[in-house]
C-alpha angles and dihedrals in degrees: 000000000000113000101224131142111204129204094186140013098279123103115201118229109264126212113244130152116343117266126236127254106204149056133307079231098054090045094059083049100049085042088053096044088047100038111013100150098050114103112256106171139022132189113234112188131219089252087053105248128126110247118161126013131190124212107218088255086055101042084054094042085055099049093049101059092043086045091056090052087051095053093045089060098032141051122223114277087033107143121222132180134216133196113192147125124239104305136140099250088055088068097040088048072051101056096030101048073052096061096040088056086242129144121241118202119197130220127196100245085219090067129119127229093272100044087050090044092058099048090048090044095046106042085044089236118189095187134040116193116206147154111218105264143349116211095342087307098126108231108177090044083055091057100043078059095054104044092049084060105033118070098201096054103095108160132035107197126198109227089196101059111076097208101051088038095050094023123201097250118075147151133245119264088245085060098071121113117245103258110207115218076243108056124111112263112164134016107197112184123230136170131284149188097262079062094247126101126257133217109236110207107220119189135217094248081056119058094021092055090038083062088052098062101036087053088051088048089057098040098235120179138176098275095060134098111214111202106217107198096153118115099267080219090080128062081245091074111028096032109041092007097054098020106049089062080042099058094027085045086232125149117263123210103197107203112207097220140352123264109160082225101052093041093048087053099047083047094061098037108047092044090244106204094191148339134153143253138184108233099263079061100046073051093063101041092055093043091050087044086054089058100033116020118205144181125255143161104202117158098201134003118199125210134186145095090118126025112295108224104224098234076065094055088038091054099045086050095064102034092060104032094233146092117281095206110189122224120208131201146060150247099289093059099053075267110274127083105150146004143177110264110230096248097047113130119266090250102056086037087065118028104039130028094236141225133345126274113255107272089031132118115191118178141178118236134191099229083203093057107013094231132120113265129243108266113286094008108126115244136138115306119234138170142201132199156072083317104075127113114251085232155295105298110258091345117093083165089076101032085058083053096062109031113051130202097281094053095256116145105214103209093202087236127129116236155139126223108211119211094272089052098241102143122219111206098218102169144318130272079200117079087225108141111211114202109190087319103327117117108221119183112204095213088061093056086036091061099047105050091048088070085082120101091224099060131072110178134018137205123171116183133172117252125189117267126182100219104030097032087231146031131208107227111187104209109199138185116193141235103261115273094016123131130240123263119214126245086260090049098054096043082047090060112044096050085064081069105024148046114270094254103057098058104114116247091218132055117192122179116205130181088204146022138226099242130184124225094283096052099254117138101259097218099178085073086042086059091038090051095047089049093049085051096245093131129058126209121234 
């Protein structure tokens, strides 16, 4: 830990490993020209077993000629999108759309056709990447539909089939463009407070050097697998997931999707030595370990993406023997600030989300006076560094928003910074809802389920949950003289709209709000209400 005595809630930027000073592109070159034979990336199934497997200098080998057809259709800056879920050819569209100098935009492989027609429409996106269907969610029927109806999507690839993914036409590599450590590479879309999400523009100095010090934090060498079972749509798979073996030259097993039994297998017979999972899925491992208990050997487990409770902390610790150290931060900071250390004390494991990465400022600011806090006193977090996003994609309203004059990024999150600058996440000034790891924005469900004729007005809060940290409750109240839906019709029907993860697990109805001075639903009373049992679900 950093020995640091604060007298207000600033931490000064510490020096740490040296950052580097180059592409995500011209890293995966130098690892496979010093350490070419070494194993980067394995295949898990979703059966769990192992399948393909790639050596640096194939893997390399891979992306560049992928990267040369790239470069023969599309111009640098291009952006291209990809929905998929976590297969090999996701991280070698990664690597290769990096050294193209393209821009890979990245869709949640869950999404509807207009969720995926407004992140195609709004990042301007030529190209969507895809495989035919995720968990019965059809994926290339998706894509016929958005493309009939988006102008700039030009091309729908098959990840899947070899010849239209690599293509027969390239260029030369002499023919790449040079690619800067501080040229755009992903935009990766979240939710915001106009209820529609933004593309956070993410550089190459950002999330490659983020992976160099997490992987210092951990203490990651060579010799180590890293199990990446986090969605590659999210900075939490393709950037720390894929980027912390890259910069360490581990092994990565890439698991394409998460079952608490596969993954517990493949975690006692490969000798994983670390890998990360919000807390629904630290849920489902232990349940799964209760029932079936295995051998491992794992060195450091990370948690984060929604407020971890400290009995789960306490739990996973013991289970596995091993420190659960919490990250703490979000896309727009590539997405790492700050993360317990493995020798921290129980107490701070559990109960903050520790200290700052190296290179990195955090503050606490009084949003009424825009000055620091005194220490431990609870204001809005914000942070400073090599880290931050370049912008909001086309909205430098928001991005105005969000980094103020003095380069500061506000996260929108509630917390205190003790003396030792270790930070405590206590709530959000956003009305985001994160359910084990999702970010849900009520506006955006709002908006959807008051397309129906029956209902007049709509809330959604987050409520506590024990296993997803958070649950979205739709509080409704109906047109007059309409009847009720029941809770199956209302998840019924707003699947036909949204993504799977974003239907509300509880359905209220009211006759009246709780309203302030200025007529606006006051949903702080409506959570406080749910969780004093004054409301039943229907």
């Amino acid at each position: 830990m950093y020995q640091v005595k604060l007298s207000e809630s600033y931490f000064p930027a510490q020096p740490g490993k040296t950052l580097l000073d180059s592409s995500i592109g011209a890293e995966l070159s130098r690892a496979a020209a010093d350490s070419g034979e070494r194993v980067a990336l394995v295949e898990m199934l979703e059966s769990g077993e192992l399948n393909r497997q790639w050596t640096y200098s194939e893997l390399y080998e891979a992306a560049l000629k992928l990267a040369c057809h790239l470069s023969f259709k599309y111009d640098k800056g291009t952006r291209i999108a990809v929905c998929a879920h976590n297969i090999p050819e996701w991280i070698i569209l990664e690597y290769a759309s990096a050294l193209a100098g393209l821009v890979l935009v990245t869709v949640n492989p869950s999404f509807q056709t207009s969720e995926v027609r407004y992140v195609i429409e709004q990042s301007g996106s030529v190209a969507l990447y895809i495989v035919d269907e995720v968990r019965g969610n059809p994926v290339a029927k998706i894509a016929k539909q958005v493309q009939a109806e988006t102008p700039c999507l030009e091309d729908i690839v098959d990840m899947r089939d070899e010849l239209a993914f690599f293509g027969e036409q390239r260029l030369a590599v002499e023919g790449l463009p040079e690619v800067a450590p501080q040229d755009p590479v992903q935009i990766q879309y979240t939710s915001g407070t106009t209820g529609f999400p933004k593309g956070v523009v993410l550089h190459h100095h950002g999330i490659l050097n983020n992976a160099v010090l997490l992987s210092e934090r951990l203490r990651v060498d060579e010799n180590d697998t890293y199990l990446n079972m986090m969605p590659m749509f999210h900075t939490a798979g393709c950037g720390m997931g894929a980027l912390c073996p890259l910069v360490s030259r581990g092994r990565l097993v890439l698991a394409a999707l998460f079952n608490p039994t596969t993954i517990n297998a493949i975690l006692e017979s490969e000798d994983i030595s670390y890998f990360l999972a919000v807390p629904t899925m630290l849920v489902g491992l232990l349940e799964d370990l209760a029932k079936t208990p295995r051998t491992h050997h794992v060195k450091a487990i990370m948690s984060g993406a929604s407020m971890v409770a400290p009995t789960l902390v306490e739990a996973a610790e013991h289970q596995w023997q091993c420190a659960v150290q919490v990250v703490y931060g979000q896309t727009e900071t590539s997405p790492v600030i700050t993360q317990t250390w493995h020798d921290d004390t129980p107490e701070d494991l559990s109960r903050t989300v520790g200290q700052p990465y190296p290179w990195t400022e955090i503050s606490i600011i009084d949003n009424e006076t825009g000055n620091y806090t005194a220490v431990d006193q609870v204001g809005e977090i914000c942070a400073r560094g090599y880290c931050l996003m370049h912008e909001y994609n086309d909205n430098p309203e928001a991005t105005a928003a969000t980094i103020d004059a003095n380069g500061w990024l506000h996260t929108g999150d509630l917390g205190a910074i003790d003396e030792r600058g270790y930070v405590k996440v206590t709530g959000r000034l956003k009305e985001m809802i994160i359910r084990g790891g999702e970010n849900l924005f009520p506006v955006e469900i709002e908006n959807a389920m008051l397309n129906h004729p029956s209902l007049a007005e709509i809330a959604v809060v987050g409520v506590p949950d024990d296993k997803w940290g958070e649950q979205a409750c739709c509080f409704i109240r109906l047109e007059e003289g309409a009847d009720a839906l029941s809770a199956e019709q209302l998840k019924d029907y707003v699947r036909t709209i949204l993504s799977p993860q974003k239907t509300p697990n509880y359905w209220v109805y009211v006759s009246e709000w709780p309203l302030t001075a200025s007529g606006k639903i006051q949903k702080f009373k409506l959570r406080e209400q749910f969780e004093q049992g004054l409301h039943a679900p229907v």
